[in-house]
C-alpha positions in Angstrom: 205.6 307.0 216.2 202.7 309.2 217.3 201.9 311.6 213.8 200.5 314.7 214.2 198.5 316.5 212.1 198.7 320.8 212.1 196.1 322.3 210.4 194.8 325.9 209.7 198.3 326.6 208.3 198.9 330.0 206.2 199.5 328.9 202.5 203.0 331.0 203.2 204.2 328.5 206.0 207.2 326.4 205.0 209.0 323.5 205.9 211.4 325.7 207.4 209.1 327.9 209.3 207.3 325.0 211.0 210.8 323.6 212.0 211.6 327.1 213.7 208.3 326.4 215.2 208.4 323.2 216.8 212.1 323.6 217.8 211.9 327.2 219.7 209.4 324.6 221.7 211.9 322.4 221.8 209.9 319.6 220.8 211.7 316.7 219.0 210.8 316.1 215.4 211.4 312.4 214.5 210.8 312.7 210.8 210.8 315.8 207.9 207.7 317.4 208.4 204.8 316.5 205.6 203.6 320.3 204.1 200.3 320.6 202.1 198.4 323.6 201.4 196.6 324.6 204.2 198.0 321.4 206.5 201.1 319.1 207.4 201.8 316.1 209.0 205.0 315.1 211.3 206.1 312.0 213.5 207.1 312.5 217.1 209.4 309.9 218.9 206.8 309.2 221.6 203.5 310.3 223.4 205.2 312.7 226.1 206.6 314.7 222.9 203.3 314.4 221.1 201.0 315.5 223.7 203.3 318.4 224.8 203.3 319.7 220.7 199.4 319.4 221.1 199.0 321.8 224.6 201.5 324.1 223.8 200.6 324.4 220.1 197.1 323.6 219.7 195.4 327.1 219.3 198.1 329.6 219.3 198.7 332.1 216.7 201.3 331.3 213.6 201.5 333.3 210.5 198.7 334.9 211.5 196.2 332.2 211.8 194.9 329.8 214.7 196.4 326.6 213.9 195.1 323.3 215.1 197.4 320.5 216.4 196.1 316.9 217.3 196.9 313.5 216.1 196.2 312.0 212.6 194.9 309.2 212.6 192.9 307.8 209.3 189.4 307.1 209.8 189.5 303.3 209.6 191.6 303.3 212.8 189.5 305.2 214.6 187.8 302.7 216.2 188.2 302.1 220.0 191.0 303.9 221.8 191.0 307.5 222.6 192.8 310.6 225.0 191.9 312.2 227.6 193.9 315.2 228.2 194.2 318.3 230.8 192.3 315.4 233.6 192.7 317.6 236.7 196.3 315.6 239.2 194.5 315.0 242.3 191.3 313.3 240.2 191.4 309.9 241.9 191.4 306.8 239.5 188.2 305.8 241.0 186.3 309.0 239.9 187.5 308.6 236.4 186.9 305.2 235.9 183.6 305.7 236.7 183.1 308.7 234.5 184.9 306.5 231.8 182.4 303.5 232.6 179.5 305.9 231.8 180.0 305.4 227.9 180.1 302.0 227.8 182.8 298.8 228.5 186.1 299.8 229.6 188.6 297.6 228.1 192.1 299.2 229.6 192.9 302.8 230.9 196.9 303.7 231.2 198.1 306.7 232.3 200.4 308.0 230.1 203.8 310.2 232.0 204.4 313.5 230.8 205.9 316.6 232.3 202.3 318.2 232.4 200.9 319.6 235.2 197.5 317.6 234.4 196.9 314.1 233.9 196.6 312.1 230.5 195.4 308.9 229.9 194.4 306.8 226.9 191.2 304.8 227.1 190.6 302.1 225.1 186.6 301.1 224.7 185.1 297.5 223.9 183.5 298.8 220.5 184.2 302.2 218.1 180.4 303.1 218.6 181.6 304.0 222.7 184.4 305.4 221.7 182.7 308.0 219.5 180.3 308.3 222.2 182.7 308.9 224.8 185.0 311.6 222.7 181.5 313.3 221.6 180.4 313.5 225.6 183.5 314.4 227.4 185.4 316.9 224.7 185.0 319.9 227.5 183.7 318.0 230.3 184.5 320.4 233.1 186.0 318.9 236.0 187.4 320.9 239.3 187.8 324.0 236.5 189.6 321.9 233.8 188.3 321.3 230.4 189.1 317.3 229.1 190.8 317.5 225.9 189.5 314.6 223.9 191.1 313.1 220.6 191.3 310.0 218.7 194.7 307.8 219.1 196.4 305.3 217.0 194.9 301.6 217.9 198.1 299.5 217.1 196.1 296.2 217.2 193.4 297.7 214.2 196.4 298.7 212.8 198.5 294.9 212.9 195.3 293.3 211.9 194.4 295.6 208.8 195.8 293.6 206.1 194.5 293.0 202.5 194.2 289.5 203.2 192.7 289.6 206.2 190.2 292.5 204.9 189.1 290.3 202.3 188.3 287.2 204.1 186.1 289.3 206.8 188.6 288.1 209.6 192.0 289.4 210.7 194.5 287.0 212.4 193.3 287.4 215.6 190.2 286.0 215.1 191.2 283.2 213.5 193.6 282.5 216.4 196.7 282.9 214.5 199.6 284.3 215.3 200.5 288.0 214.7 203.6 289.8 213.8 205.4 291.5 216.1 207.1 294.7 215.7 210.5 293.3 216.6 210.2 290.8 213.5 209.0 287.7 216.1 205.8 286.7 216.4 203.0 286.7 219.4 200.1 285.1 220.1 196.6 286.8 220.1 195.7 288.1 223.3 192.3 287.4 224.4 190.2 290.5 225.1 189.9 289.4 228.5 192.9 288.5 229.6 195.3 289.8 232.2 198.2 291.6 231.5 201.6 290.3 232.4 204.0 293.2 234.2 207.2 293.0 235.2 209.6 295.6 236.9 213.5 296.0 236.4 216.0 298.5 237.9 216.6 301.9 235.3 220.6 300.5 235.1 219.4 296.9 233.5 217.3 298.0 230.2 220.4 298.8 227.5 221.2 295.5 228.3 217.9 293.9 228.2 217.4 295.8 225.0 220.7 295.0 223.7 222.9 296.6 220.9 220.9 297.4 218.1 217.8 295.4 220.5 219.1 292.0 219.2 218.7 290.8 222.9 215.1 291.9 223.2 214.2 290.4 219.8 216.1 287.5 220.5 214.0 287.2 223.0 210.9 288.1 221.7 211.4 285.2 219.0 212.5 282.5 221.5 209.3 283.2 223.6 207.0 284.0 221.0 206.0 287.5 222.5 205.4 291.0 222.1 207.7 292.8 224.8 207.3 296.5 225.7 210.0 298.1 227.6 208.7 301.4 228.7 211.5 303.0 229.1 210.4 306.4 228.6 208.0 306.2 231.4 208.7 308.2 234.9 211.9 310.1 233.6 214.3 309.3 236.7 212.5 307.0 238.2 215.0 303.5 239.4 213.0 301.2 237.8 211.3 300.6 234.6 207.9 298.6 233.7 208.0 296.2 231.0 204.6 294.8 229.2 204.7 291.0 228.3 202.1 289.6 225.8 202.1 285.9 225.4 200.8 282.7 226.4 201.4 282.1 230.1 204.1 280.1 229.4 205.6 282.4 227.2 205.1 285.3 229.7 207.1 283.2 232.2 210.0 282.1 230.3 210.8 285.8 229.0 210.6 286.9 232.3 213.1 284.1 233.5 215.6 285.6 230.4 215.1 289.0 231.2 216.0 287.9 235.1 219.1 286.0 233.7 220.3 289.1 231.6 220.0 291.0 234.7 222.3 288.6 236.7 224.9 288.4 234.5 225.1 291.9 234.0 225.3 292.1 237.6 228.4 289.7 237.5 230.1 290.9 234.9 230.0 294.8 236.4 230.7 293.6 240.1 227.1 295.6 241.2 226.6 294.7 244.9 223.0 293.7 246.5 220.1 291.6 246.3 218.5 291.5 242.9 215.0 290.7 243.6 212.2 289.5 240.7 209.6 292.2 240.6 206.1 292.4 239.2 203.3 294.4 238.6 199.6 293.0 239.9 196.2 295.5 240.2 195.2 296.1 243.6 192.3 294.2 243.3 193.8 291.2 242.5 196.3 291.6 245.4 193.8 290.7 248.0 193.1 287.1 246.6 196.9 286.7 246.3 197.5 287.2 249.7 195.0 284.9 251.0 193.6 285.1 254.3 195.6 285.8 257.0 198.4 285.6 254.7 198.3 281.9 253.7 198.7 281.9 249.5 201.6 284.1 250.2 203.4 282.3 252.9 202.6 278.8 250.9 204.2 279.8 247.6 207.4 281.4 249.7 207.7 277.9 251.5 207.5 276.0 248.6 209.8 278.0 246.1 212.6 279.1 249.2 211.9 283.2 248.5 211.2 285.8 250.8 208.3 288.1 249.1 206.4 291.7 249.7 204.0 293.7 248.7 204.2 297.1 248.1 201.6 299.6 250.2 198.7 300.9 249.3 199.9 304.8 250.0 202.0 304.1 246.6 198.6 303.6 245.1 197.2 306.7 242.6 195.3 308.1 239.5 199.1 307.6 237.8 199.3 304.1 239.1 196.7 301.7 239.8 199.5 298.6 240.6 201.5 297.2 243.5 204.7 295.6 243.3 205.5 292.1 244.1 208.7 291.4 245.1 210.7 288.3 245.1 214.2 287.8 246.9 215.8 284.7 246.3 217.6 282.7 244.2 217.0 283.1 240.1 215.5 279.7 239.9 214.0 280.4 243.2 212.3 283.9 241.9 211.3 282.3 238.5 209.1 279.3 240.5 207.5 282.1 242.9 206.8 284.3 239.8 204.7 281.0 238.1 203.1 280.5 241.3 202.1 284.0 241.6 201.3 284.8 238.4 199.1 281.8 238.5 197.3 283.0 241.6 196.3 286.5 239.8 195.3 284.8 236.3 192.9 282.7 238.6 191.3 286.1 240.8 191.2 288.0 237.4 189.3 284.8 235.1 187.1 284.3 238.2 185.9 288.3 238.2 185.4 288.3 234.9 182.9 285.1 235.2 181.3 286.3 238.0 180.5 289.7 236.2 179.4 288.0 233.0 177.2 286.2 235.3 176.1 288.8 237.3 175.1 291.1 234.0 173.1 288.1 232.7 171.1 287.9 235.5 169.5 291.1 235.4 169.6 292.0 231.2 169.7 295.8 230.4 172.1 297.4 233.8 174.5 299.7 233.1 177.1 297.4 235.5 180.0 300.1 234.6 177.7 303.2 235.4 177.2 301.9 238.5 181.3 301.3 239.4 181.0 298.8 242.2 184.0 296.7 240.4 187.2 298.9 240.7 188.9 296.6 238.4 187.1 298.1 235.3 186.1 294.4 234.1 184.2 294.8 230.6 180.6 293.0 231.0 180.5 290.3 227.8 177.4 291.5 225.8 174.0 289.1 226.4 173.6 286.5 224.2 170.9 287.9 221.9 173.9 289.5 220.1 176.3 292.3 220.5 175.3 295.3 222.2 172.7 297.3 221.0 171.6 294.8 218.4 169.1 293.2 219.8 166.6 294.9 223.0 167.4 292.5 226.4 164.4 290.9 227.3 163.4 292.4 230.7 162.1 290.5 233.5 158.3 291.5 233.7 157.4 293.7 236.4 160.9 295.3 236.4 160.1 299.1 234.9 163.4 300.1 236.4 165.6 297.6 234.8 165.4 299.2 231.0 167.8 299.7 229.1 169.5 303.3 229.4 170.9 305.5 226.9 171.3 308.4 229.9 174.0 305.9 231.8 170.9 306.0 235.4 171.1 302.8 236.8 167.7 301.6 235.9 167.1 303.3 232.4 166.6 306.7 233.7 168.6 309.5 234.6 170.1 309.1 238.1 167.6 310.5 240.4 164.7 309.8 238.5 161.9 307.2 238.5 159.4 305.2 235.8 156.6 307.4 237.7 158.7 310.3 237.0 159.0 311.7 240.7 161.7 311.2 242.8 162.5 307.9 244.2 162.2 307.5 248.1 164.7 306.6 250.8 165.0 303.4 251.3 166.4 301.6 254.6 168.1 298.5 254.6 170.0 296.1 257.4 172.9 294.7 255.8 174.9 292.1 258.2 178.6 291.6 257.7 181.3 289.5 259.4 182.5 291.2 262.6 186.0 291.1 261.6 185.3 293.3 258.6 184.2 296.1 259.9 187.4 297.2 260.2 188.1 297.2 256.5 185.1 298.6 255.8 185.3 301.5 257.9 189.1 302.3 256.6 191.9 304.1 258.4 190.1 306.9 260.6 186.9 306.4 258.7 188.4 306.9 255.4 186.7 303.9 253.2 183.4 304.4 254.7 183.1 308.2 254.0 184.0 307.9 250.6 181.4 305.0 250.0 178.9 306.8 251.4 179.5 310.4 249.3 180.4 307.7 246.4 176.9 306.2 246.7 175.2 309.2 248.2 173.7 307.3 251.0 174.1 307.4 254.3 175.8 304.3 255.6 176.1 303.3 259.3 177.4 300.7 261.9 175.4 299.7 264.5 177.1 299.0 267.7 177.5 295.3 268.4 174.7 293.3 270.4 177.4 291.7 272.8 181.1 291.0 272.8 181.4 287.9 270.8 178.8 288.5 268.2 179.8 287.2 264.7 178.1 289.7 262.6 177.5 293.3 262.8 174.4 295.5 261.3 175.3 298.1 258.6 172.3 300.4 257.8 172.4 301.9 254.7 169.6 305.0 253.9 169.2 305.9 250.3 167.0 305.7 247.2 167.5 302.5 245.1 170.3 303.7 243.4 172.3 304.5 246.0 170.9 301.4 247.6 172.5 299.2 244.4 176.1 301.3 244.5 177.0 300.8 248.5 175.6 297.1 248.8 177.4 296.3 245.7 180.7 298.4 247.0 180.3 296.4 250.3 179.8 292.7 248.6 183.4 293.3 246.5 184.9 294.8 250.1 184.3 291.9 251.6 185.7 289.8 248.6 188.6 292.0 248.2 189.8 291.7 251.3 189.6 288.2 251.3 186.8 287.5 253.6 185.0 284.8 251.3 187.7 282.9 249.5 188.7 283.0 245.7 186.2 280.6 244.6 183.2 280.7 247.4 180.6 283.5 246.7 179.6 286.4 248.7 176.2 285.9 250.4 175.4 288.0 252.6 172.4 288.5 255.1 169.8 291.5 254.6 166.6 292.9 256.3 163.9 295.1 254.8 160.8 296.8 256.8 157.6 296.3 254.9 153.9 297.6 256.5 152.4 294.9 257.9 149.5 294.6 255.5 152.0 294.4 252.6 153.2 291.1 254.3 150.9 288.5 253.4 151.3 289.7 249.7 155.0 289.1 249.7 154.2 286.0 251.3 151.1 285.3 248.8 148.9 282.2 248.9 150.1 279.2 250.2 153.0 281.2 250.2 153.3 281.1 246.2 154.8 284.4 246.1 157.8 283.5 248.0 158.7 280.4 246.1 158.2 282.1 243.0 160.3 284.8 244.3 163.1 282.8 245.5 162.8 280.3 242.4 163.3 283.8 240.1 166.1 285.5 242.0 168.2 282.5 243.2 168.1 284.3 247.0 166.4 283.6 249.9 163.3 285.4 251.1 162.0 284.6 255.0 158.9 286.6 256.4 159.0 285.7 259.9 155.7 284.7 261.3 154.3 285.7 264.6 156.0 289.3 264.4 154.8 292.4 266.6 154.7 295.1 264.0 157.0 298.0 265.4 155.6 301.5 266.2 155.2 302.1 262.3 153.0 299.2 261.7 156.1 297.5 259.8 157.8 293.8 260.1 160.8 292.8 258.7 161.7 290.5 255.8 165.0 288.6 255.7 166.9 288.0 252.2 169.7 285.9 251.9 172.0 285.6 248.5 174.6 286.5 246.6 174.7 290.3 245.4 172.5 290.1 242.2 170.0 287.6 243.7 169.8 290.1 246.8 168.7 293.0 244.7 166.1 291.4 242.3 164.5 290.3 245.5 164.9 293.6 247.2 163.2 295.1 243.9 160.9 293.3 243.9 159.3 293.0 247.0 159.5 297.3 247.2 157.6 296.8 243.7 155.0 294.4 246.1 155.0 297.5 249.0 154.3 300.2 246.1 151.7 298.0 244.7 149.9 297.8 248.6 150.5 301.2 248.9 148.3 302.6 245.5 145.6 300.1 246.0 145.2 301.3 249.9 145.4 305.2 248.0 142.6 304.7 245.8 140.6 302.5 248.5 140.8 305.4 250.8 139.5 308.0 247.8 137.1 306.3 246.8 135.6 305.8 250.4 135.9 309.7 250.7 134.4 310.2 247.5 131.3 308.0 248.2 129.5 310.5 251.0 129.2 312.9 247.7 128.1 310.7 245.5 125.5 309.0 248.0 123.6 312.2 247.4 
């Protein structure tokens, strides 16, 4: 139930009067409405009916007083998940998530359908702290002239694991590892925070009997697979097909998905219904990719070795409302439940190998803000550093990095976006970043679509060189910006290039990348006995070439050439920058003090 609180009632309101209320709205009431003095509380059936008593209630005038609608929920469950309400319909998903990503980890956003014009979604953050933070920064964050509507929402999970026992040992169930109790009367095993969701899709005219009289087939089902099973049934009114949420061990996931597929056929059967019934699930676009496999090959593998026929829905489908594709499977049912292990399989294996790669990646360079900067669409939480969980203990940063603080502004380098540790504003930087020749393509986009939105994304400006000669392998992308927007398109490029399959599942991205430095900053990056550079390369796992015997171009400036994964790439970019800088103030102060000296020789 979703229970709404309505306060800044008249002490003359009834029962009675707020039933007249809510049904002229024609809102559905689930349970007799709670009256205090001053207050009541209600139950609605679902989050469509609660969040349409909110916007058309909240604020209008009753018994002649302002009341106030929003959901109850007690203080100890207000810990991680929240609302987001009145999000202006043609917001992309990709905006948000990056405004969301501002407060701290994402853990899961879902859109949640209503008949409103605007968009709603619920949020749920890695720790209550964020959460706060996040309701206290975006209540009346105006966006394309709408106001977010921010509010607290029940946290079933804190709620399942809030038991006296558990209170009083320090631990609930799920940290112990035991199972939990589902709401069916089964019981399912404790997710891990970072594991992937298991979707499934089935046609509108299949759910009564996959929910079965009373829902004895669903908790029969439930109990035989030891899961937690969420039909959404209420989801896109109309719509010929339903979503349905699986929680459970992978095993688990698969053999409920078999049962539900068997349900299906023999309803099929026994009503004569004509056509293919196809498996269906639901995978993140970013995932899809890896699935695929280049050229095609993971797909074309799994339907040779399981005798199915399977697609992919397009990428038009794709949304702020919906951020997943469909996979379909035609076949037989044993055929469909082999492709669906192999598949599902496939995705477990992109999702685990993001997730290390980020953990990783935010290790390597302690104190980034990874989700202000939104080069991972997937909205992957970054693990807190080992010192302890976040906040509790300052990251130690890598000495002579000023830019890589810790932030409580949500900059990329512990300072407001735009801003510097020398408090002026940072310069344009040029870099020469060299991709495979058969992505530029993908990372253009369909008339020039992908690349424009990087660049306004990253606010640099980002362009491809033409190619040297007709069977070159690479091709030049020069990307102008300040090191900000440096850090957001190189790190959009690196995950376009892994998205789209161009490195495989398990090989990193490395990637090839030239700086210009002044010619008298070289030998310093070099050092002596070319100590610098070692050290350099030792430090940020990439590597750094200064290539000797080069004719400095008509700006007195050679190039360097760094090689390395995204992360490795970047500490070396900042550093040797932080080497040019340092060149630069010593050859400032030389040239003052020389034209100081004629006045001081007097």
């Amino acid at each position: 139930m979703n229970k709404l609180y309505v306060g800044n009632l008249s002490p003359s309101v009834t029962v009675e009067d707020l039933q007249q209320l809510f049904g002229e709205r024609k809102l559905p009431v689930a349970e007799q409405f709670l009256l205090k003095t001053g207050y009541a509380f209600v139950d609605l059936p679902d989050q469509n009916a609660a969040v349409k008593a909110i916007e058309c209630l909240s604020g209008t005038e009753f018994h002649g007083q302002v009341i106030e609608v929003d959901y109850s929920v007690p203080k100890k469950l207000r810990s991680r998940k929240i609302q987001i309400r009145n999000i202006p319909p043609d917001l992309r998903w990709e905006d948000l998530d990056n405004l969301l990503a501002r407060y701290g980890c994402v853990e899961n956003v879902e859109q949640v359908n209503t008949d409103t014009e605007t968009a709603v979604v619920n949020v749920t953050y890695a720790t209550k702290e964020e959460a706060k933070e996040a309701i206290e920064k975006l209540t009346g964050h105006q966006c394309d002239n709408y106001s977010f509507k921010v509010s607290y929402i029940m946290d079933t999970d804190a709620a399942l694991v809030q038991t006296p026992r558990a209170r009083r040992a320090g631990r609930s169930p799920r940290d112990q590892g035991s199972p939990v109790a589902g709401p069916s009367g089964g019981f399912y095993p404790p997710r891990p925070r970072n594991c992937l969701l298991f979707r499934m899709q089935v046609p509108t005219q299949y759910v009564g009997a996959i929910i079965g009289k009373d829902g004895l087939t669903i908790k029969n089902i439930t109990k035989q697979t030891q899961s937690k099973i969420d039909i959404h049934r209420k989801e896109n009114a109309g719509a010929a097909e339903k979503p349905i949420t699986i929680h459970s061990t992978p095993e688990g996931c698969s053999a409920a998905f078999r049962m539900i597929l068997e349900i299906m056929h023999k309803e099929a059967n026994e009503t004569k219904a004509t056509g293919d019934l196809p498996g269906q699930l639901l995978a993140l676009n970013h995932l899809v990719g890896r699935l695929i496999g280049k050229e095609g090959r993971n797909l074309k593998k799994i339907e040779e070795e399981t005798g199915t026929k399977i697609t992919i829905s397009s990428l038009h489908a794709l949304t702020i409302y919906n951020s997943e594709r469909t996979i379909t499977m035609k076949g037989s049912l044993d055929a469909c439940c082999k492709a669906e292990v192999e598949i599902s399989k496939k995705l477990r294996e992109a999702h685990e190998n993001d997730i290390a790669a980020r953990n990783q990646q935010s290790n390597l360079i302690p104190g980034l803000n990874l989700n202000a900067l939104g080069i991972f669409s997937s909205g992957l939480p970054v693990m807190p550093p080992a010192g302890g969980p976040r906040g509790s203990v300052p990251p130690v940063v890598p000495a002579g990095y000023p830019f890589f603080g810790p932030s409580s502004h949500g900059g990329l380098y512990g300072a407001p976006p735009g801003s510097s540790h020398l408090h002026s504003a940072p310069e344009q930087e040029v870099v020469y970043l060299f991709i495979p020749t058969q992505a530029v393509g993908a990372l253009i986009g369909k008339k020039g679509q992908h690349i424009k939105q990087l660049a306004h994304f990253a606010g640099a400006s980002i362009k491809i060189a033409p190619a040297e000669g007709p069977n070159v392998t690479e091709r030049t992308v020069i990307i102008t910006g300040t090191p900000e927007a440096q850090f957001k398109a190189q790190g959009r490029i690196y995950g376009k290039l892994k998205e789209e399959n161009f490195f495989s599942a398990k090989e990193e991205v490395k990637l090839e990348t030239h700086i210009k430095v002044p010619s008298t900053a070289a030998g310093r990056v070099i050092g002596k006995g070319g100590k610098t550079v070692t050290d350099l390369q030792n430090m940020t796992n990439a590597e750094v070439i200064v290539p000797r015997d080069q004719t400095p171009d008509e700006n007195d400036e050679v190039f360097v050439k760094i090689s390395g994964h995204f992360y490795a790439s970047q500490t070396a970019q900042r550093r040797i920058r932080e080497i040019i800088q340092q060149v630069k103030h010593q050859e400032q102060k030389h040239q003052q003090g020389a034209a100081m000296s004629p006045h001081h020789s007097k």
